[in-house]
Each structure stands twice: as structure tokens, then as C-alpha cells.
C-alpha positions in Angstrom: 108.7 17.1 87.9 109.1 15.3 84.4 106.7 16.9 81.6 105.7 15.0 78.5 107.6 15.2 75.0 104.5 16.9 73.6 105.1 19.8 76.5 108.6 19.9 75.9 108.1 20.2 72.1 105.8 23.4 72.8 108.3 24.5 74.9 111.1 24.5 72.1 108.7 26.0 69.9 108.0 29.2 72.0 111.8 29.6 72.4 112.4 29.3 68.6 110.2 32.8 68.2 110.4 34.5 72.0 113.4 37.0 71.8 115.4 35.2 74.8 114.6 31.9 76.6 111.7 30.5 78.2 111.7 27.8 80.9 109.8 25.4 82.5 109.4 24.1 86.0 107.1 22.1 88.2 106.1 20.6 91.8 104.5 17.0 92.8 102.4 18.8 95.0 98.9 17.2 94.2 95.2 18.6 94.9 93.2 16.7 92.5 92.1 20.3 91.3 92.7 22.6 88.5 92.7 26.3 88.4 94.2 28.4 86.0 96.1 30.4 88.9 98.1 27.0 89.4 100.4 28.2 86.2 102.6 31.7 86.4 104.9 33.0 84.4 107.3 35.8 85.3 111.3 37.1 84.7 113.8 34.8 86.8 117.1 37.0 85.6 117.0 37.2 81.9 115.1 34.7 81.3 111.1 34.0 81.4 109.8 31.2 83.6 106.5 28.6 83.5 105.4 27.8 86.5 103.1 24.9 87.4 102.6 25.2 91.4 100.1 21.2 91.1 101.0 18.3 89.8 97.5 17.2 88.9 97.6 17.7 85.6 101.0 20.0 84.8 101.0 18.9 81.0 97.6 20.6 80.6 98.2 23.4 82.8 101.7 24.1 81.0 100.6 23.8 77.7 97.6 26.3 78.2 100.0 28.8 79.2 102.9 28.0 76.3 100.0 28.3 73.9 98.9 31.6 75.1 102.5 32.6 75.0 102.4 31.4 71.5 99.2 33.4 70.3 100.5 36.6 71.5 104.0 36.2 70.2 102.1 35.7 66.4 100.2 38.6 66.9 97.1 37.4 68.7 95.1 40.4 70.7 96.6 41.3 73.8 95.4 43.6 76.5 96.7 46.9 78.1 95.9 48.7 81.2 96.6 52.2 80.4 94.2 53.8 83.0 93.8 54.5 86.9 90.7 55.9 88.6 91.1 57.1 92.0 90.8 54.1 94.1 93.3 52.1 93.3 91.7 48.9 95.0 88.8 49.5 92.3 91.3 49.7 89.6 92.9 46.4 90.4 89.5 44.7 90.4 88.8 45.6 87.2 92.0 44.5 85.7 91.2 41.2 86.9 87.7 40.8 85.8 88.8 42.3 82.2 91.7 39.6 82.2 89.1 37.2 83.1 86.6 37.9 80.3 89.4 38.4 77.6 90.7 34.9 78.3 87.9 32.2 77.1 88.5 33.7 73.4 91.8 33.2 73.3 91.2 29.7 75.3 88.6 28.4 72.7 92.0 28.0 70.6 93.7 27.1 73.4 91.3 24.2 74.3 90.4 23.0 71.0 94.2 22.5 70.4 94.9 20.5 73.9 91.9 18.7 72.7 93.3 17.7 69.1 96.4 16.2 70.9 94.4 13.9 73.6 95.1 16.3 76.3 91.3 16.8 77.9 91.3 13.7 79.5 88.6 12.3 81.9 91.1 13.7 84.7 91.3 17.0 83.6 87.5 17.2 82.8 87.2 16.3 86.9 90.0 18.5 87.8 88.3 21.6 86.3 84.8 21.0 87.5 86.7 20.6 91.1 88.8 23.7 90.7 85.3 25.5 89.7 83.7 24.2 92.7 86.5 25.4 94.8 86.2 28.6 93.3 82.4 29.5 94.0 79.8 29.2 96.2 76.5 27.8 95.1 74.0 30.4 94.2 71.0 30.9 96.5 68.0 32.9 95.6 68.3 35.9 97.7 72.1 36.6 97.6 73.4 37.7 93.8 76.5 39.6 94.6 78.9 36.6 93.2 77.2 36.2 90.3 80.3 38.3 88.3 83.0 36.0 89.5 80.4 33.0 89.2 79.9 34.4 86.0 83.3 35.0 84.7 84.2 31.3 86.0 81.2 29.4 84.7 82.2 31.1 80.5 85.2 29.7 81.2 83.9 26.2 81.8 81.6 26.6 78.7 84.5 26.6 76.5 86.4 24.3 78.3 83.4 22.0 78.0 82.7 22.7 74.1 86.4 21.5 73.3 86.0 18.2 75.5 85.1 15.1 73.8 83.5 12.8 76.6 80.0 13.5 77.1 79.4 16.6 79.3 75.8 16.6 79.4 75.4 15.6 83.3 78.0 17.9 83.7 75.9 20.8 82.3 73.2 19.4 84.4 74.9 19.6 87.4 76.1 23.3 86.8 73.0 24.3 85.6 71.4 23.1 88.9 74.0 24.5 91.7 74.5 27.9 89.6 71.0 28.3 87.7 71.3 32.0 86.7 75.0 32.0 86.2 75.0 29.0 84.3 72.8 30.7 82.0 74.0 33.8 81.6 77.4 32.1 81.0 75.5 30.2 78.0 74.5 33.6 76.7 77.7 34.5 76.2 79.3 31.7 74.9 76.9 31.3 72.1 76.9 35.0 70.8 81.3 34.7 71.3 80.8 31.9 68.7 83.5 29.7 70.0 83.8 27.7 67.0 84.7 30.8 64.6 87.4 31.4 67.3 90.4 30.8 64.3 92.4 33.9 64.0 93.3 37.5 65.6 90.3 39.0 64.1 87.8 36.6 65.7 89.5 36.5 68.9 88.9 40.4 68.9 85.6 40.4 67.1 84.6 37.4 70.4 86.6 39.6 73.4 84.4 42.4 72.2 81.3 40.5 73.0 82.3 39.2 75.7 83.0 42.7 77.2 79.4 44.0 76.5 77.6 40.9 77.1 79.3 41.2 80.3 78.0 44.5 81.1 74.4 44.1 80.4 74.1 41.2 82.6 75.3 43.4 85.6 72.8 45.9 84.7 69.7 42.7 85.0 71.4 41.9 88.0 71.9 44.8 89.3 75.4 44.5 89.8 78.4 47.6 89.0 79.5 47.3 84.7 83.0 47.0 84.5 83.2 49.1 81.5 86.0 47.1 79.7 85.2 48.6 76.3 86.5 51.5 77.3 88.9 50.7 80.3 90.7 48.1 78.8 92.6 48.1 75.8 92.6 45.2 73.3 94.6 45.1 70.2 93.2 46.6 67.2 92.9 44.1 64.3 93.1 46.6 61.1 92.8 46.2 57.3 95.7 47.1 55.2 92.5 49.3 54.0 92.0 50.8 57.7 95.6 51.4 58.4 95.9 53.8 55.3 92.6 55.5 56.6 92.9 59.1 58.2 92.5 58.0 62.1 88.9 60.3 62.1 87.2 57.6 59.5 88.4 54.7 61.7 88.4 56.1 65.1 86.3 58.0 67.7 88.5 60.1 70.4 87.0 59.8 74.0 88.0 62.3 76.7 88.0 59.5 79.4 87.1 59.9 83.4 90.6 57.9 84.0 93.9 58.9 83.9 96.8 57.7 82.1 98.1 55.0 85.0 101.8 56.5 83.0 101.5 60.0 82.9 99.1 60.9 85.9 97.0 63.1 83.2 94.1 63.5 81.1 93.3 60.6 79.2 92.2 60.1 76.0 90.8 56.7 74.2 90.6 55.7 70.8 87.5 53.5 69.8 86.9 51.7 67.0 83.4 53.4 65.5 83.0 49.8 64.6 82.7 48.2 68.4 83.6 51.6 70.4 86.4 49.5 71.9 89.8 51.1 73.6 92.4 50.2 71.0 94.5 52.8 72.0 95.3 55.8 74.9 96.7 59.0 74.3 97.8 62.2 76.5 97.6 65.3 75.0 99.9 68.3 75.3 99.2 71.2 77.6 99.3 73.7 75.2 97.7 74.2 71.9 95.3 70.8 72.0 92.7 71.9 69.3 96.1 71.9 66.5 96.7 68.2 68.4 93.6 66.9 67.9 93.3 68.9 63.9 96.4 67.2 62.9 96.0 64.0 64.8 92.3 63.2 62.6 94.0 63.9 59.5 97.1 61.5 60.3 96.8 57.8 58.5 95.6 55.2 61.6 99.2 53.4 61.0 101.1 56.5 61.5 99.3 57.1 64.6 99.7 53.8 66.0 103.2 53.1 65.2 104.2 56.8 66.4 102.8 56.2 70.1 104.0 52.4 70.6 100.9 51.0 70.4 100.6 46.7 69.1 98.3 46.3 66.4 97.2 43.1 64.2 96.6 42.7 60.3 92.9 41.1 59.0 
């Protein structure tokens, strides 16, 4: 599969600032639909590989995943998943859906960028809507229980729709009509993520953060389980210079969590932002003589802290 200059330009970019080499490869294989599991990256040897599995559109589907590469190697938020419950099954599922909530912040940059360089063509507009169709079933009034997924898919499409420039109203229209409450509740969201604001690590964080609790509250109309990703999932703290000098106790609130550490098989402990109560980092704490621990761990500046136990964190 040949990819376009513009690709293959991204491409050389990523490898000018990834700390080894980054390749890409693709298949003819054509559906006529779009998902965003069509693209993987993983280790071939030493090296880190992009692959498109459709050739419907592989430009767009590469360059969404070079760009995400991209915004993570500049110190865009990332995610961790630091914790385990007991079933493990559970555990997985809310990885996913917390890797599928955290992805439309980063992908209103994403998007808007594809966009700018004529790459959310009419095609890929109708490979999307396809790939969504694919995905879900439409709703019916007396059966709710894939309203999370629907939901998690339909936000998605929101800001893939915002960054299109064709006309999308009939679009909306048709959503609107085949997922009614998903569809809205997917609007909710978007608009209080503020996709347009979307310009930096902060305001990826600041819209992940909603997203996560908007999230939440939904499943609790509907009736459905709350995935709890404020607290389960870790997102990269974006600090002050301010903030980073700050003893961790005026920036941070330590949770004894229900989870254990996934690493350790212990105790775990969260640190959330007073701000948003969001997991920014995980700790385990010794055995022995944990009231000293904790003492000395308030009183220790939030950089020290962070730097000490490994854990990625972003500038304002």
C-alpha cells in the first residue's frame, strides 16, 4: 500500500522526536468502513509499527494514529492503569471504556488538524457513519443496556462531525433518529468538553475530566454501572510551575482506594487533584510505620513527589 506525501511527512516527523524508529504499513483490503480499531501500533523488534489493517481510507486512519503519537511524545495527557479489582474480566472493561472516553479530547486536535489539511473528505465522512453503524445496534425503547458503548461511540462522532466541513446536518438527523437518547446524551458531553478550546495539554485534561464525570452521571439516569474513571484511571497531571513547588497536601487529596496496585498486588493509594478529584497518581505504602509515610509525604513539594515515583506530568 502507497500512503500520501502528507502521511509520510508525519511519519518523518514522529521519528525526528520518538527515541528509536517508527514504521508504517498497510493492506488493500477494502470495507468501505472506518473504525478506529482498523489502526494498531505495537513493537516489531526494536522498532514501533503503524498498522492500517483497511484500505478505505489508510491516510486518515494513519495520520490519526501518528498524530496521537505526536501529542503524547510533546507532553500531551496520557493515561495509566495502575489498578486491578478482583475480577479481572471487569477490570479489562473498564480500561476500555476509560480509553474510549479519554480519546475524543485528544481527537478534537486530532480531527481539526486532518481537517486543516483536506483530509475529512466526503469518503471518510461516509466511512465513519458506516463504521458507527457497524458498531451499534439501533436503540429501541425498552432495551438500554448499550447505551455506554452507544454512548462512548456516538461522542466520538460529535467531534468527528464538528471538525468536518461538508454540511452534517442530515447526518445529525439521522443519528438523532436511530439513537435518540444516546445521540443526546453524546451532545451533552461534547458541549460541556468544549471541543473548540481543545488547544493544549491543559484543555485536553481540563475536557478528559469532563468527559469522565459526565460519563458517570448519565449511567446513574440510565441506570446503568459508573465506571468510576476519576478515580480508576490515571490521567496526567497538568501542574503550574506554582503547583509543582506546592507541598503535595495543598495540591493533592490521598485516597485509600478499593483496588489494588495491578504492580504490587497491594493496598493502593490515589492522589487527586482537590481541583477535579482526578487519579493523577498511585502509590503503595510501606508495611511498617505508614503514619511517618503519609507525615513526610504531605510535607514533600508535588514535583519531588512525582518525579521520585516515575510518575509523567505536564507544565500549564
Amino acid at each position: 500500500m502507497k500512503f500520501t506525501n502528507d502521511t509520510l511527512a508525519l511519519l518523518d516527523q514522529v521519528n525526528s522526536v520518538y527515541p528509536g524508529s517508527v514504521i508504517l504499513r498497510g493492506t488493500d483490503t477494502v470495507t468501505g468502513v472506518i473504525t478506529h480499531d482498523q489502526v494498531s501500533t505495537d513493537m516489531l523488534g526494536t522498532r514501533l509499527m503503524v498498522e492500517v489493517t483497511d484500505g478505505t481510507e489508510p491516510d486518515f486512519l494513519a495520520t490519526a494514529e501518528l498524530l496521537t503519537m505526536l501529542l503524547t511524545l510533546n507532553g500531551y495527557p496520557q493515561i495509566y492503569f495502575q489498578l486491578k479489582g478482583e475480577d479481572i474480566n471487569l477490570t479489562d472493561q473498564l480500561m476500555v471504556m476509560a480509553t474510549h472516553l479519554y480519546q475524543p479530547a485528544l481527537r478534537a486536535i486530532i480531527y481539526r488538524e486532518q481537517a486543516a489539511h483536506g483530509m475529512l473528505t466526503e469518503a471518510v465522512v461516509q466511512g465513519m457513519i458506516s463504521g458507527v453503524q457497524q458498531t451499534l445496534t439501533p436503540e429501541t425503547a425498552d432495551n438500554n443496556s448499550e447505551n455506554a458503548l452507544r454512548l462512548l461511540t456516538l461522542l466520538d462522532l460529535q467531534v468527528f462531525l464538528h471538525s468536518a466541513s461538508q454540511e452534517t446536518n442530515a447526518i445529525r438527523e439521522k443519528m438523532g433518529q436511530q439513537y435518540p437518547q444516546a445521540w443526546t446524551a453524546a451532545q451533552k458531553v461534547f458541549d460541556a468538553m468544549k471541543a473548540d478550546d481543545i488547544k493544549n495539554p491543559f484543555s485536553v485534561h481540563r475536557a478528559v475530566v469532563t468527559a469522565f464525570k459526565l460519563f458517570d452521571e448519565q449511567m446513574i439516569v440510565w441506570g446503568l454501572p459508573e465506571i468510576h474513571a476519576d478515580e480508576f484511571t490515571t490521567l496526567t497531571p497538568v501542574l503550574s510551575e506554582r503547583q509543582l513547588r506546592l507541598p503535595l497536601a495543598q495540591v493533592f487529596d490521598i485516597k485509600h482506594l478499593t483496588m489494588q496496585d495491578r504492580h504490587t498486588d497491594k493496598e493502593a493509594y490515589a492522589g487527586l487533584l482537590k481541583t477535579s478529584g482526578q487519579n493523577s497518581f498511585v502509590l503503595s505504602v510501606p508495611d511498617d510505620d505508614s503514619a511517618e509515610f503519609f507525615k513526610e509525604l504531605y510535607q514533600t513539594p508535588v514535583k519531588e513527589v512525582l518525579v521520585k515515583i516515575g510518575q509523567p506530568f505536564a507544565i500549564r
